[in-house]
C-alpha positions, 0 to 999 in steps of 0.5 A, spaced: 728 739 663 728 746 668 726 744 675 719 744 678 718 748 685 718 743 691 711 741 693 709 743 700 703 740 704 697 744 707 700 741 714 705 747 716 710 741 721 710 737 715 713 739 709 716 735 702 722 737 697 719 732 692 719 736 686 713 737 682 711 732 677 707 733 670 702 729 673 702 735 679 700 740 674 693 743 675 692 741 682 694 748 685 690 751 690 688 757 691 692 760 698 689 766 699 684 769 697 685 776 694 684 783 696 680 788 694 684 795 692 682 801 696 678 805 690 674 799 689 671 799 696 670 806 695 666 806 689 662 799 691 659 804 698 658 810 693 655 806 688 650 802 693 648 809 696 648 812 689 642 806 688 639 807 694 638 814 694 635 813 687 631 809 690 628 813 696 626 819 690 624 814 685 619 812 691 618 819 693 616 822 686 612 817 683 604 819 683 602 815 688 598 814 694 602 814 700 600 807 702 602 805 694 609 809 697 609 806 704 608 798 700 614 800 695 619 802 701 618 796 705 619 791 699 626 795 697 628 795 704 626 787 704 629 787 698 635 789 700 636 785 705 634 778 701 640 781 697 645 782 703 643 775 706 643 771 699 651 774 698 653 771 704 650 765 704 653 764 697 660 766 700 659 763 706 658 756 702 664 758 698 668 758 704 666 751 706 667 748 699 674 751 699 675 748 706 673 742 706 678 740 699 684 743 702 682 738 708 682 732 703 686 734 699 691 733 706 689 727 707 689 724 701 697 727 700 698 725 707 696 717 705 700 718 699 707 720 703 705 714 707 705 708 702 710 712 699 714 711 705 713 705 706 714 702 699 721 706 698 
């Protein structure tokens, strides 16, 4: 049977040397979230202007009275916006989600280091 690394707590001044168990398996987090490659930045703004672009001349050329084109302008920007708003949110309740199970999963190791300190 190989060692396990040991387990350490969400608190940085309290740590265990207990090594992992079977029953620890799958209850790994997530510590940092990971980071997007320069190229990927750059291709996701040359894309998003890419679009917009096609969308401001898809709107200039169409046959249509400037009033139909003006209409057409202020949902795309509208558009946008609600696009921006709805990934941030979504994000933003991500990042909550993820906070508050790392405080309780602290709080539930910090209860079982205890009766585990008491019983021993």
């Amino acid at each position: 049977m190989t060692t396990r690394p040991a387990r350490t707590n969400f608190s940085s001044s309290m740590r265990s040397t207990e090594p992992l168990t079977p029953r620890d398996q799958g209850t790994f987090i997530m510590s940092t979230a990971t980071k997007n490659t320069p190229a990927w930045l750059t291709f996701t703004y040359i894309f998003f202007g890419f679009a917009v672009g096609m969308m401001v001349l898809g709107i200039w050329a169409i046959p249509a009275d400037l009033w139909i084109k003006g209409y057409l302008s202020m949902a795309t920007v509208s558009m946008l916006g609600a696009a921006f708003t709805l990934a941030k949110t979504v994000r933003d309740e991500q990042e909550a989600k993820r906070f508050a199970n790392r405080i309780e999963d602290a709080k539930a190791e910090r209860l079982l280091m205890e009766v585990g300190r008491v019983s021993a």
